[in-house]
N, CA, C and O atoms as a MOPAC input file, in Angstrom:
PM7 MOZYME 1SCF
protein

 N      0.85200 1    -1.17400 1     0.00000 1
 C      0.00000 1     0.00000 1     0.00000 1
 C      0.89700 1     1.23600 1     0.00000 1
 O      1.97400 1     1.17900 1     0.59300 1
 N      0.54800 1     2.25900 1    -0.57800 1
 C      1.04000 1     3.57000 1    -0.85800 1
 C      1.69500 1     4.34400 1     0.08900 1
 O      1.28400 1     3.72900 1     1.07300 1
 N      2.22000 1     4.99700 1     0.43700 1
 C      2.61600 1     5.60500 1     1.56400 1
 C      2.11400 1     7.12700 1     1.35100 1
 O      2.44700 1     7.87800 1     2.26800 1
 N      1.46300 1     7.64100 1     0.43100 1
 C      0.94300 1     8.61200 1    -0.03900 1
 C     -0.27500 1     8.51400 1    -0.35900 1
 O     -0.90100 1     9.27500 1    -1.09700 1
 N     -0.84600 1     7.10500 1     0.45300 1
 C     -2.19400 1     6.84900 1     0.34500 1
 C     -3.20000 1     8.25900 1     1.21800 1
 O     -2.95800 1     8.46800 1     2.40600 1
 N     -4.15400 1     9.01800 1     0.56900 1
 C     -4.61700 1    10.24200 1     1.93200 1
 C     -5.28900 1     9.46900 1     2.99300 1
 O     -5.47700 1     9.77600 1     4.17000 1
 N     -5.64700 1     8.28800 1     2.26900 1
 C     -7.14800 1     7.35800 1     3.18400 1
 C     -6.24000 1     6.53200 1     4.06200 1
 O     -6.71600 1     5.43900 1     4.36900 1
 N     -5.10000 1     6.79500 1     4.51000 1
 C     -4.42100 1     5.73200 1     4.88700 1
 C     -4.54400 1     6.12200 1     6.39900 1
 O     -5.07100 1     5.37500 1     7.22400 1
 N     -3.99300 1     7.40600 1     6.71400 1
 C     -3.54600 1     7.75200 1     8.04200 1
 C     -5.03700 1     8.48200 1     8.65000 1
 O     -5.77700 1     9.05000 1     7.84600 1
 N     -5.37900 1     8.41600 1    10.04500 1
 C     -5.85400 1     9.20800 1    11.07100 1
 C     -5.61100 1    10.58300 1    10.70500 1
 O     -4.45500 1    10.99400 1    10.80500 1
 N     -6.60600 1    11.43400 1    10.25800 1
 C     -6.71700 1    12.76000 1    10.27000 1
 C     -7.13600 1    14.05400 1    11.33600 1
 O     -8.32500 1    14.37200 1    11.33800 1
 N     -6.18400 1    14.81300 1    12.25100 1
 C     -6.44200 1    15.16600 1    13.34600 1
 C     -5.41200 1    16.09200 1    13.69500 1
 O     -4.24000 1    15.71500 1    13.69400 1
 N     -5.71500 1    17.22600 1    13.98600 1
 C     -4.58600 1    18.29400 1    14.43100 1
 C     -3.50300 1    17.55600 1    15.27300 1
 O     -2.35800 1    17.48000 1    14.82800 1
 N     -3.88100 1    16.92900 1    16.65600 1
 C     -3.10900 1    16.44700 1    17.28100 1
 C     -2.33000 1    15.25000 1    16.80800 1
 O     -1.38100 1    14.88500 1    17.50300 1
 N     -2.69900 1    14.43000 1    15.41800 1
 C     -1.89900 1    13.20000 1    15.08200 1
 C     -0.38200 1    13.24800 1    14.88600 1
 O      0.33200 1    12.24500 1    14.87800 1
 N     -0.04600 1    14.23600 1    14.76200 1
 C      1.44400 1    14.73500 1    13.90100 1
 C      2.45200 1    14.97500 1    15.38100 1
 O      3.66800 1    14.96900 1    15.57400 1
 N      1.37500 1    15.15900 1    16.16900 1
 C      2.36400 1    15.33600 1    17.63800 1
 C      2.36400 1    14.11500 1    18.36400 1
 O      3.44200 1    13.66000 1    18.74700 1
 N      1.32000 1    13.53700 1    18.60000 1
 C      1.42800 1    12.75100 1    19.67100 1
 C      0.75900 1    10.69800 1    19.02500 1
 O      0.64000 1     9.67700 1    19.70300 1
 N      0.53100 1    10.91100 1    17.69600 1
 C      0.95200 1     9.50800 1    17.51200 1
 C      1.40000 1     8.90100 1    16.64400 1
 O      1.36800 1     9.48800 1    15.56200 1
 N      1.86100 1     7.84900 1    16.65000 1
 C      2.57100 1     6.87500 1    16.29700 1
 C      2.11000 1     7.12400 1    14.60200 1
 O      1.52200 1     8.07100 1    14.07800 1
 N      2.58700 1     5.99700 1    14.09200 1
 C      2.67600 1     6.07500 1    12.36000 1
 C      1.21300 1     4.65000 1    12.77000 1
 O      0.03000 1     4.67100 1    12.43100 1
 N      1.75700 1     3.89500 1    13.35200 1
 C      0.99200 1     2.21000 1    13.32400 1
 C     -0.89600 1     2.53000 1    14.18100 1
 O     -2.01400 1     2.09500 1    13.90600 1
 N     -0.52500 1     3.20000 1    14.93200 1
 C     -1.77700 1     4.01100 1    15.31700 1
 C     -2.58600 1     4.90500 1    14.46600 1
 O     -3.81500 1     4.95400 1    14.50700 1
 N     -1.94800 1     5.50000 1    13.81200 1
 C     -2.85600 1     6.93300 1    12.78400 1
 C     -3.27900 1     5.87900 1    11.62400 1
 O     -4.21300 1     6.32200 1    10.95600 1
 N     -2.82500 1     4.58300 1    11.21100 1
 C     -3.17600 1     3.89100 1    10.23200 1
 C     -3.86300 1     2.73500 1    10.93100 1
 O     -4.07900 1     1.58000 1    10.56200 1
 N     -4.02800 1     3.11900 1    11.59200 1
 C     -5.03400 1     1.88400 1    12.63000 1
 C     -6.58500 1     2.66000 1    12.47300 1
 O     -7.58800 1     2.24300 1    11.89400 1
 N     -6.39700 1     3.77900 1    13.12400 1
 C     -7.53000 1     4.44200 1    13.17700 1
 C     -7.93200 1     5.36200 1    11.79300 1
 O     -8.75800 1     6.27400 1    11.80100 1
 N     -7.33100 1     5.01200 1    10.88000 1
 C     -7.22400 1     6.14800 1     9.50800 1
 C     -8.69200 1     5.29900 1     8.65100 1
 O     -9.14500 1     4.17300 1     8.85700 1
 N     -9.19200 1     6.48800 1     7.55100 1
 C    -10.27800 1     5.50400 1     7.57000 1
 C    -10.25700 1     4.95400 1     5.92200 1
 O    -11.09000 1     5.10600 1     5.02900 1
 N     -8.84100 1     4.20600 1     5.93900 1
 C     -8.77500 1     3.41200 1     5.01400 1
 C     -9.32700 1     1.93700 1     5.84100 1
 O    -10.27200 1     1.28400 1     5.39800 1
 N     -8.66100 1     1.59500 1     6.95000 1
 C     -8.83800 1     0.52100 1     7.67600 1
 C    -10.12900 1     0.21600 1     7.90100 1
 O    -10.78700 1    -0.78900 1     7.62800 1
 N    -10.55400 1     1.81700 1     8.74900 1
 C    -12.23700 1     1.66600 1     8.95400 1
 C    -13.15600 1     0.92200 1     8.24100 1
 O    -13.76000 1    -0.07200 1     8.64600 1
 N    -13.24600 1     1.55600 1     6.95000 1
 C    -14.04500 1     1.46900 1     6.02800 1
 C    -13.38500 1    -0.55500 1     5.54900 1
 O    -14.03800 1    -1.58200 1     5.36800 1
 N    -12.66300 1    -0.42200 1     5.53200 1
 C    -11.78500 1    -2.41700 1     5.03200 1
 C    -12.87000 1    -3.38200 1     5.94800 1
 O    -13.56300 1    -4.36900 1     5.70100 1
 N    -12.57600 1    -2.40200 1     7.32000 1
 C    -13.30600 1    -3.38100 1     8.25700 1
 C    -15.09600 1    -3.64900 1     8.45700 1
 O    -15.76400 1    -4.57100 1     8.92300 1
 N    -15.38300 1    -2.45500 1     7.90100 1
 C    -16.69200 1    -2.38800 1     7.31800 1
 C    -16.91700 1    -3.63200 1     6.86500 1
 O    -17.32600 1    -4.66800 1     7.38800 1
 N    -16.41400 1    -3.18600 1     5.31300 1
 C    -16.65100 1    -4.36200 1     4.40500 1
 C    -15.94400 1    -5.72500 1     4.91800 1
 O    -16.03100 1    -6.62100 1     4.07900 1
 N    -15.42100 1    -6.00200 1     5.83200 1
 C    -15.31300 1    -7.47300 1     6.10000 1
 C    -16.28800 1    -7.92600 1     7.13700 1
 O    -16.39400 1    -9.11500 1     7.43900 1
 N    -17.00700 1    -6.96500 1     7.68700 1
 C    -18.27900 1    -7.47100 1     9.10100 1
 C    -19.52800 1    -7.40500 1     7.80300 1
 O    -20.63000 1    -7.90800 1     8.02300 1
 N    -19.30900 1    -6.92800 1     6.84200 1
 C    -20.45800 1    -7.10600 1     6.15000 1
 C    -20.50600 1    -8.69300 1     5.15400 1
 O    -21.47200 1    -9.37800 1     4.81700 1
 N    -18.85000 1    -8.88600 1     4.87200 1
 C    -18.95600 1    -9.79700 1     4.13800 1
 C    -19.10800 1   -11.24400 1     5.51000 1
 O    -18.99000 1   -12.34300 1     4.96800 1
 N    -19.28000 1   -11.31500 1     6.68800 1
 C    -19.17100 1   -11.65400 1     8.11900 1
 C    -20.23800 1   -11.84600 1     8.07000 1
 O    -20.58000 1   -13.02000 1     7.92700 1
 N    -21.09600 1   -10.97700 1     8.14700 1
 C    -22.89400 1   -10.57600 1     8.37400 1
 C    -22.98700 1   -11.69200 1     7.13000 1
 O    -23.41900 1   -12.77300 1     7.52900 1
 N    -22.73600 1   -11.65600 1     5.99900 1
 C    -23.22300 1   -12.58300 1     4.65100 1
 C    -22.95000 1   -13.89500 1     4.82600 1
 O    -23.77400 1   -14.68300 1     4.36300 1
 N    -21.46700 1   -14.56900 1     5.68900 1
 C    -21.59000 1   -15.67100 1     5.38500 1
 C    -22.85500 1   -16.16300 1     6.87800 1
 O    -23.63200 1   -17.10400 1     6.71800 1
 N    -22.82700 1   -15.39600 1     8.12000 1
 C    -23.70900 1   -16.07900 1     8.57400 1
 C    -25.17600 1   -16.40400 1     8.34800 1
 O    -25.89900 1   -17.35900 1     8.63300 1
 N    -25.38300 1   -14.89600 1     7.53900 1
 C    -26.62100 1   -15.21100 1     7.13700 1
 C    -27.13000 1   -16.89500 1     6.12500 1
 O    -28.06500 1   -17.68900 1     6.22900 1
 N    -26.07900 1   -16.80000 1     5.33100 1
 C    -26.11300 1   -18.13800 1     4.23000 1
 C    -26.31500 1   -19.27100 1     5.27900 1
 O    -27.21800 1   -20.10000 1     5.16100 1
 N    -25.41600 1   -19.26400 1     6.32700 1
 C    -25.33600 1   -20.36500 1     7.00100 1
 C    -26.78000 1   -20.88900 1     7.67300 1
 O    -27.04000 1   -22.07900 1     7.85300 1
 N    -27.64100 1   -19.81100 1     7.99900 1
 C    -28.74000 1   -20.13200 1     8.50900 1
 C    -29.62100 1   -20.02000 1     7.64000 1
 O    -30.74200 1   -20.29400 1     8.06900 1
 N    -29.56200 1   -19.64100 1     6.27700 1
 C    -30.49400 1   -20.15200 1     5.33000 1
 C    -30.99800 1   -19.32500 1     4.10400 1
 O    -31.70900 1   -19.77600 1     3.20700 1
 N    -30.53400 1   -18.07500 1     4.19700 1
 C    -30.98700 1   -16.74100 1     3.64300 1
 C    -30.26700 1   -17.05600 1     2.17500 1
 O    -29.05200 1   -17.25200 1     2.17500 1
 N    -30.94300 1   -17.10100 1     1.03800 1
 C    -30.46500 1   -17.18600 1    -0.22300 1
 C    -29.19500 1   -16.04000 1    -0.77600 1
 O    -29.14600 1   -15.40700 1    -1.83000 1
 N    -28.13300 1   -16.07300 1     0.50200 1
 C    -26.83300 1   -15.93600 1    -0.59600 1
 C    -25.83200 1   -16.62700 1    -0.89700 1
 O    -25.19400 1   -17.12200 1     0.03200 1
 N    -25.41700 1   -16.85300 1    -2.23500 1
 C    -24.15000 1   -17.71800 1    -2.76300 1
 C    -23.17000 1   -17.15900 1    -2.34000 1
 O    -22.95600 1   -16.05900 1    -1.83000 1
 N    -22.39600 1   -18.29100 1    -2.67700 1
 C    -21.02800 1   -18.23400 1    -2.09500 1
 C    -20.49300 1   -17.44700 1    -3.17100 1
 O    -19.50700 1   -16.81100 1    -2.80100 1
 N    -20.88400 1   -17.22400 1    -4.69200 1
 C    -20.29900 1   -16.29500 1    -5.39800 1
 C    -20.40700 1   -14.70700 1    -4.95000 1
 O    -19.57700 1   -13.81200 1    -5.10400 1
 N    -21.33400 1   -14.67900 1    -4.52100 1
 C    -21.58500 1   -13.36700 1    -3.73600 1
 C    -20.77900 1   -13.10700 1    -2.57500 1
 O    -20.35700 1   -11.95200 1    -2.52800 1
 N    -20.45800 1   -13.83800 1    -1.65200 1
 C    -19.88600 1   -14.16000 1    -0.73000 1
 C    -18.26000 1   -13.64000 1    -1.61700 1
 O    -17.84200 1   -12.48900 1    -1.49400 1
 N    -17.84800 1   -14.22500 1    -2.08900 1
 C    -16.56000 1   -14.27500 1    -2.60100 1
 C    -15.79600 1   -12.95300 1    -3.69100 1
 O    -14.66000 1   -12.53700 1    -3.91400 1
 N    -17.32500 1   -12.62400 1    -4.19400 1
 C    -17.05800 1   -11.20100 1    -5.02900 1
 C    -17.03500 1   -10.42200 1    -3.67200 1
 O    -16.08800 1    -9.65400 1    -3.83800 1
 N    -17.54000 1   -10.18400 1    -2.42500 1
 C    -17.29900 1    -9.17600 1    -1.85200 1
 C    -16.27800 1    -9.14800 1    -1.00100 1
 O    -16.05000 1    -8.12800 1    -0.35100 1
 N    -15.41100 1   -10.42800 1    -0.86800 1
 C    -13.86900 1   -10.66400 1    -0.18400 1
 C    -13.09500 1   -10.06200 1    -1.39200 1
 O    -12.54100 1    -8.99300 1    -1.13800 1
 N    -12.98600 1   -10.41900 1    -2.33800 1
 C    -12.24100 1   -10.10900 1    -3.46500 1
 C    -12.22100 1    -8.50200 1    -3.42400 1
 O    -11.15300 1    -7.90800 1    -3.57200 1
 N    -13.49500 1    -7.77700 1    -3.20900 1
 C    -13.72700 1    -6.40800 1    -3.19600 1
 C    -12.73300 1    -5.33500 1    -1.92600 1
 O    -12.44900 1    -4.14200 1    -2.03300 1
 N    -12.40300 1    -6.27600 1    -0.81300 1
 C    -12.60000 1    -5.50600 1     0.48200 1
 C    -11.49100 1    -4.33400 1     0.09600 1
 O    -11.90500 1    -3.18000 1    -0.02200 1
 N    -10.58000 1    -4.52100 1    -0.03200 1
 C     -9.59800 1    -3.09700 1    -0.25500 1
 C    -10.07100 1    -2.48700 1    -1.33600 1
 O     -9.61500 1    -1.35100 1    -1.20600 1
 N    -10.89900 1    -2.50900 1    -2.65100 1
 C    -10.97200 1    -1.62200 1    -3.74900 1
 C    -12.09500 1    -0.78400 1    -3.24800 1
 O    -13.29000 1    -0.99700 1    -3.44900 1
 N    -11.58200 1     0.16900 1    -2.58800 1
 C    -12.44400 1     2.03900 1    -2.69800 1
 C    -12.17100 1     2.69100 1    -3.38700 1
 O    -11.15200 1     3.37900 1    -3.44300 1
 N    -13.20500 1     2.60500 1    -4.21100 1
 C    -13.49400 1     4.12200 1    -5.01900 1
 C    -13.80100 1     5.71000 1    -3.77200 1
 O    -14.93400 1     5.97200 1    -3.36800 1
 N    -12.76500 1     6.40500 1    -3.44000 1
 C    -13.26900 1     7.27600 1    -2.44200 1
 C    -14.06500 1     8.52000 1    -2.59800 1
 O    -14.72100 1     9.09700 1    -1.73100 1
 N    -13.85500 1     8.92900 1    -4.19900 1
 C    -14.64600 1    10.04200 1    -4.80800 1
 C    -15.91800 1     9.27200 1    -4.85000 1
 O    -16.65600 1     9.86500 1    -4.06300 1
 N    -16.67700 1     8.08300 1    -5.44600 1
 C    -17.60200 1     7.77400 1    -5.36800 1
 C    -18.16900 1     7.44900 1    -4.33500 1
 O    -19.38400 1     7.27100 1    -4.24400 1
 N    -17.24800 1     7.31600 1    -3.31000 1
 C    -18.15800 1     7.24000 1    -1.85000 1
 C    -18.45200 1     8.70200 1    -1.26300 1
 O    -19.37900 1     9.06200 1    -0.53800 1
 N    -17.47700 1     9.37500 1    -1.74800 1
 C    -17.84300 1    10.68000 1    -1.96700 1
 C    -19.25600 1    11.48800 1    -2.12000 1
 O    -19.96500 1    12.11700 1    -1.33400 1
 N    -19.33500 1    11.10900 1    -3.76900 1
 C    -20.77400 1    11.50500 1    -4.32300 1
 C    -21.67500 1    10.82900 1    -3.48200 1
 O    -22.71100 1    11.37300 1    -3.09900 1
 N    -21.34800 1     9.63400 1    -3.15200 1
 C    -23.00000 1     9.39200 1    -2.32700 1
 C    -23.28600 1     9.56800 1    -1.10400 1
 O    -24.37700 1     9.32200 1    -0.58900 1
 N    -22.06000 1    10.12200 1    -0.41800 1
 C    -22.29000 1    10.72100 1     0.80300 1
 C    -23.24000 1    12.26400 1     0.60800 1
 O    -24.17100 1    12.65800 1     1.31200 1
 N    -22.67800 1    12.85800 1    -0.48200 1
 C    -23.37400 1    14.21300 1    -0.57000 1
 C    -25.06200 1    14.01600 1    -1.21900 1
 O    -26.06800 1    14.71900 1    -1.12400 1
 N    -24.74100 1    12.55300 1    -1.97500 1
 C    -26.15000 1    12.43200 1    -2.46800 1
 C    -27.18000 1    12.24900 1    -0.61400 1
 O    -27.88400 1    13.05700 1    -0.00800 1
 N    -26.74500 1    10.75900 1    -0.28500 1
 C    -27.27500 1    10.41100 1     0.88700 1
 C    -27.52800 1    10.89200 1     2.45600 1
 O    -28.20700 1    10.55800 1     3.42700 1
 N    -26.50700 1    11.92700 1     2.06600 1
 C    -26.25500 1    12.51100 1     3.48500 1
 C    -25.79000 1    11.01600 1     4.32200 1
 O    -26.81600 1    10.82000 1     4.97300 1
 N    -25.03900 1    10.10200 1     4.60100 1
 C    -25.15700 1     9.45000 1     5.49000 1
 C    -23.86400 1     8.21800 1     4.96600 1
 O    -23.94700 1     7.44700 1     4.01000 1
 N    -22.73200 1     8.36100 1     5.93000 1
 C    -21.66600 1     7.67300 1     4.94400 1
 C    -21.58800 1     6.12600 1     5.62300 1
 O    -20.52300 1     5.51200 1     5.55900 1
 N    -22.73200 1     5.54800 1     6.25400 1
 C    -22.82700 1     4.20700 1     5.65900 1
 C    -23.22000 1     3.43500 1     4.76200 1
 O    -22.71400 1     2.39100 1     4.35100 1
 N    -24.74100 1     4.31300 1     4.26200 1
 C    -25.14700 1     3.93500 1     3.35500 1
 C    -24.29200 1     4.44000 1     1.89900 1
 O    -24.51300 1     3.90700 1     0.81200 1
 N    -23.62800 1     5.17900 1     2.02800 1
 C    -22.37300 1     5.74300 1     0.80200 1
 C    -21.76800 1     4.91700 1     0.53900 1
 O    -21.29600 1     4.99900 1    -0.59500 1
 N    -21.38700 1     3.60500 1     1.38200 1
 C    -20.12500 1     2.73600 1     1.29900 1
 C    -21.03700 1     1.54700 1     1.05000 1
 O    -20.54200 1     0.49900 1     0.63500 1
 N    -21.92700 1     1.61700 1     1.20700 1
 C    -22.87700 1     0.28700 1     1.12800 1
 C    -22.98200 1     0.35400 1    -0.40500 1
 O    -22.81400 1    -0.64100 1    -1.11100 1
 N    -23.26900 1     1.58000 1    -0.88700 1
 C    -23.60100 1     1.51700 1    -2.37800 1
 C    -21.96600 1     1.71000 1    -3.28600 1
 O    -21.93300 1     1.34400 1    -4.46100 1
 N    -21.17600 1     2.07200 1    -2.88000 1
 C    -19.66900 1     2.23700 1    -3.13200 1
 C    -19.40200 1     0.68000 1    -3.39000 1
 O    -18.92400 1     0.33800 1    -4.47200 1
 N    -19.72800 1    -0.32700 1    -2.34200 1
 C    -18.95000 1    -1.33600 1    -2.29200 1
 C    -20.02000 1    -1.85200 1    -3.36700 1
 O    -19.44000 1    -2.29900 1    -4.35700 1
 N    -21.27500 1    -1.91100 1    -3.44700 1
 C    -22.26900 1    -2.36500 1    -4.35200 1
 C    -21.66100 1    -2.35800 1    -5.40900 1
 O    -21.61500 1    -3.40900 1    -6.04700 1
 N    -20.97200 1    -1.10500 1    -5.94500 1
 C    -20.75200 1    -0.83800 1    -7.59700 1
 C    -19.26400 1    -1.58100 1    -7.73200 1
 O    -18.59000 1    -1.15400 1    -8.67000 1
 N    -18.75500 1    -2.46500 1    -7.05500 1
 C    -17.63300 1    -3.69100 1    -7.28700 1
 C    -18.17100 1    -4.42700 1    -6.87000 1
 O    -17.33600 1    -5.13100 1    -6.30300 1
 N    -19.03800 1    -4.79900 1    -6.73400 1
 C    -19.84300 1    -6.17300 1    -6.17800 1
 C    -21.21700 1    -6.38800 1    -6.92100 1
 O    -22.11500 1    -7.11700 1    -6.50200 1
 N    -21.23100 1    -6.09500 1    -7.38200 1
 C    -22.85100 1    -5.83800 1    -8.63500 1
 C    -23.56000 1    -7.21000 1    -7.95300 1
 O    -24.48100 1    -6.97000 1    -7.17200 1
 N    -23.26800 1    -8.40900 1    -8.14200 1
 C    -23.40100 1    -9.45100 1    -8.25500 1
 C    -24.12300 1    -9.56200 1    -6.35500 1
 O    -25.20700 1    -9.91600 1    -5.89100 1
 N    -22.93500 1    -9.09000 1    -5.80500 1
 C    -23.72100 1    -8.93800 1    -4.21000 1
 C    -24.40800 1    -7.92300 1    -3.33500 1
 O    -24.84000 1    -7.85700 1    -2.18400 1
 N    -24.28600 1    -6.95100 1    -4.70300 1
 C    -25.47600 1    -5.50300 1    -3.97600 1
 C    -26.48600 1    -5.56200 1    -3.00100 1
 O    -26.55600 1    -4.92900 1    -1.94700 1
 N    -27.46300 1    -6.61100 1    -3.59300 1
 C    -28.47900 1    -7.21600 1    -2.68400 1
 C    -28.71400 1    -7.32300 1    -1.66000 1
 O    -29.70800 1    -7.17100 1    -0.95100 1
 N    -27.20800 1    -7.76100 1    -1.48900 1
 C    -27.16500 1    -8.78500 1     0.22100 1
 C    -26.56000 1    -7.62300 1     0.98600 1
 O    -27.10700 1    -7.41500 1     2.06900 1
 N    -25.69100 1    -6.92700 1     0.71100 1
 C    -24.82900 1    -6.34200 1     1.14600 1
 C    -25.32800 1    -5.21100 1     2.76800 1
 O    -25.85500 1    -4.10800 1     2.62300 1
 N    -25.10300 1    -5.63900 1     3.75500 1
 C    -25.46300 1    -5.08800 1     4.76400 1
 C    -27.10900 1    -5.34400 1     4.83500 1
 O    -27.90600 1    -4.44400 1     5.10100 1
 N    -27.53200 1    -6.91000 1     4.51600 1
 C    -29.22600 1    -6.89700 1     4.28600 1
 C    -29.26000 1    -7.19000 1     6.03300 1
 O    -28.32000 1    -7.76500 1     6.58400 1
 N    -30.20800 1    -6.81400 1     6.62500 1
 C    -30.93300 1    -6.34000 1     7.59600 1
 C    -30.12900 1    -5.96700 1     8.48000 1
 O    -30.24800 1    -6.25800 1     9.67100 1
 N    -29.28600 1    -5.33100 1     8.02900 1
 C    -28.51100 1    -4.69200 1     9.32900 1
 C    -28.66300 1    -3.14900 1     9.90800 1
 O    -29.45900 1    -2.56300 1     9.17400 1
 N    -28.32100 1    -2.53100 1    10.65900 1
 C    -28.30900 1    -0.90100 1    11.08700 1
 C    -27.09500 1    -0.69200 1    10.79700 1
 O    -26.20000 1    -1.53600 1    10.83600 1
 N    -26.96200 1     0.77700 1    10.39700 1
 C    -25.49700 1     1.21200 1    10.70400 1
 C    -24.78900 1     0.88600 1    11.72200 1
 O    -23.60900 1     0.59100 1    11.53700 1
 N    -25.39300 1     0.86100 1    13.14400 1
 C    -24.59600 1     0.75900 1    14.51500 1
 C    -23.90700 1    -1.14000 1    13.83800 1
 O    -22.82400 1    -1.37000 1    14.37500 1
 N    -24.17100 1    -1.82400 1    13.27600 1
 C    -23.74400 1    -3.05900 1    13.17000 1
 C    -22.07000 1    -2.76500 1    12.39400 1
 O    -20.98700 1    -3.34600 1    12.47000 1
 N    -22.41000 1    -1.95400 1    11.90000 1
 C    -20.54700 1    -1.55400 1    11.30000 1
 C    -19.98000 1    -1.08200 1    12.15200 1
 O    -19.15400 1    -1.65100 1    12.86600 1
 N    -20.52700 1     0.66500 1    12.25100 1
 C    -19.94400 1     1.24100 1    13.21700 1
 C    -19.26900 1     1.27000 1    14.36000 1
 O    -18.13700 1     1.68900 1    14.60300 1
 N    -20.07700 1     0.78400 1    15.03800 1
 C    -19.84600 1     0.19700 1    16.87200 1
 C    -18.70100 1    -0.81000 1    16.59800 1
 O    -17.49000 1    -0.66000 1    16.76100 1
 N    -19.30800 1    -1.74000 1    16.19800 1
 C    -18.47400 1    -3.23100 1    16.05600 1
 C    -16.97500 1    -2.68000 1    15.44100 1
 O    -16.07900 1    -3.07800 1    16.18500 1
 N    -16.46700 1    -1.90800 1    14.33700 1
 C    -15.31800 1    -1.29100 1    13.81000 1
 C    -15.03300 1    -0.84400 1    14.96100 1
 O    -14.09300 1    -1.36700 1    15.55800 1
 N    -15.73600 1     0.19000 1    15.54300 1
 C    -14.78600 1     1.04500 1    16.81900 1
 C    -14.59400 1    -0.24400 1    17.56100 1
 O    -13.38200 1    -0.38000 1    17.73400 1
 N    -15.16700 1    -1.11200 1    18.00600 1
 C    -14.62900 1    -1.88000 1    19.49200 1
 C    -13.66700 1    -2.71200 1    18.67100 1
 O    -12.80200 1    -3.15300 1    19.42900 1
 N    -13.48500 1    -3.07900 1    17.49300 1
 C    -12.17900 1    -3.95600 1    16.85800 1
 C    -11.23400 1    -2.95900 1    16.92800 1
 O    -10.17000 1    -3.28000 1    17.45700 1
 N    -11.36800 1    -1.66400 1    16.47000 1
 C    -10.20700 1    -0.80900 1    16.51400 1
 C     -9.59000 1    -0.33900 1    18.01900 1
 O     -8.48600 1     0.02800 1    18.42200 1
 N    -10.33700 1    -0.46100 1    18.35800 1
 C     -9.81400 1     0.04400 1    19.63400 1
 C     -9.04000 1    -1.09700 1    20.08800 1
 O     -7.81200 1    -1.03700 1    20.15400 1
 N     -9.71900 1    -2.16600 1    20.41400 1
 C     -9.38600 1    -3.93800 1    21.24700 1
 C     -7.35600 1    -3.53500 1    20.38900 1
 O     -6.32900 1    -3.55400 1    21.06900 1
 N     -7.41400 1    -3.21100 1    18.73800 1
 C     -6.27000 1    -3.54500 1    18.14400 1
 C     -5.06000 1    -2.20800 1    18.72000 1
 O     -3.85100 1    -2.37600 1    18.56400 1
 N     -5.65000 1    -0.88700 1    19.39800 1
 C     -5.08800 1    -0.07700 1    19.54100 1
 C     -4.80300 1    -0.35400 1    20.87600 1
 O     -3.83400 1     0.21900 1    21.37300 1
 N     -5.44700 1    -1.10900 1    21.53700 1
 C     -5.45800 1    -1.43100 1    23.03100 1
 C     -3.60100 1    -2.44400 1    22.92100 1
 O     -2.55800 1    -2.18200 1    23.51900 1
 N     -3.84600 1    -3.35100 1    22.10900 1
 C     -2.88400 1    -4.54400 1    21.94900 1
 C     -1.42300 1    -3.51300 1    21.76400 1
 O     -0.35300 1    -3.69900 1    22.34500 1
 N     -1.76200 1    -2.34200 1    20.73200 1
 C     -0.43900 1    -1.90800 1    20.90800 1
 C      0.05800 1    -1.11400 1    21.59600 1
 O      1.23800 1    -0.93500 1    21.29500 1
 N     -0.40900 1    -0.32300 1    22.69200 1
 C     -0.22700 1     0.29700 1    23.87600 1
 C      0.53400 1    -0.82200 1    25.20800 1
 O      1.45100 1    -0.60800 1    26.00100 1
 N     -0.48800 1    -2.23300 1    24.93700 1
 C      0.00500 1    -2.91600 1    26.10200 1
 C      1.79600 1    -3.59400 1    25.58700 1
 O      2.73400 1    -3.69000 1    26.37900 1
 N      1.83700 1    -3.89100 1    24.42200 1
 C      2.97500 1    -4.06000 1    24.07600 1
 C      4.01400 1    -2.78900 1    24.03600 1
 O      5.19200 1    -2.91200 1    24.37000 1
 N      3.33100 1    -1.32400 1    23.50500 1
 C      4.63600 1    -0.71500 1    23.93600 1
 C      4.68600 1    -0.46000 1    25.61600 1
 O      5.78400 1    -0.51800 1    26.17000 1
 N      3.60600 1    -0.20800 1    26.31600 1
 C      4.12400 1    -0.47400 1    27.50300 1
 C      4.80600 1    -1.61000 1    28.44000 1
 O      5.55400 1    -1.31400 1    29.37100 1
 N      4.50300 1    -2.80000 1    28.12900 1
 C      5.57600 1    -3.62800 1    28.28400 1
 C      6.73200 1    -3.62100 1    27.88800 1
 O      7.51800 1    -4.30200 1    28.54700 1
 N      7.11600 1    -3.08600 1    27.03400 1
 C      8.27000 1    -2.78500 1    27.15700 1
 C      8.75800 1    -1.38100 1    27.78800 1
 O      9.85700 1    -1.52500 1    28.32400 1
 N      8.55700 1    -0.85200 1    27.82400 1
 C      8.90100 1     0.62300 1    28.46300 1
 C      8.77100 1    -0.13800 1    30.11400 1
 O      9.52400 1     0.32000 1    30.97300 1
 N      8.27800 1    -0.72800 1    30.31600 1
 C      8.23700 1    -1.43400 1    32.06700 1
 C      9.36400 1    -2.30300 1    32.17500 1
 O      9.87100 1    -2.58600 1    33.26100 1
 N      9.91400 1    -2.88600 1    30.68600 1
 C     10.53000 1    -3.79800 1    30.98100 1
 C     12.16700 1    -3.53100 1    31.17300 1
 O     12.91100 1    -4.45900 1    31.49100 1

């Protein structure tokens, strides 16, 4: 990945002072949005499992998808939608044609959202306790 990626790093007056490079790309919302689309492609296989008519081709076009953002087009449909889950829902739709359908089917926003923050955090948590173990050690 790019190092001149913009979607890569945590955007924030204070990032440039006080954190890390592995942190600002933890919380940057290239990751965010990755992790989106993998609780959604998450949400799809359980749904299949209990019975809900989606294929595994569907299933598999939207793993194949998880890193390709279009960010200008999530763009436009944020300004269309006002609302940038459903922006990314239809973002990820237009590389996934095949799994549009399914894509976040009966879920709320809080099912990305929340769930991303408590993975991001749990992962920002892991690297605090490791650099403080060492700084103790």
């Amino acid at each position: 990945m790019s190092t001149d990626d913009p979607y890569l790093m945590y955007d924030n007056p204070l990032v440039a002072r006080y954190a890390s490079r592995e942190m600002s790309e933890l919380f940057g919302p290239r990751r965010r949005i990755e992790t989106w689309r993998r609780l959604w492609v998450i949400l799809a296989e359980s749904q299949a499992e209990l019975g809900l008519p989606i294929t595994q081709e569907q299933i598999a076009e939207m793993k194949a998808q998880v890193s390709n953002i279009d960010w200008d087009k999530a763009a436009e449909y944020e300004r269309r939608f006002r609302h940038d889950v459903m922006a990314h829902v239809h973002t990820f739709g237009d590389v996934c044609p095949t799994a549009r359908p399914i894509i976040h089917l009966g879920a709320t926003s809080c099912y990305v959202t929340d769930n991303t923050d408590l993975i991001l955090i749990r992962e920002g948590l892991k690297i605090i306790a490791t650099r403080l173990a060492s700084a103790i050690d």
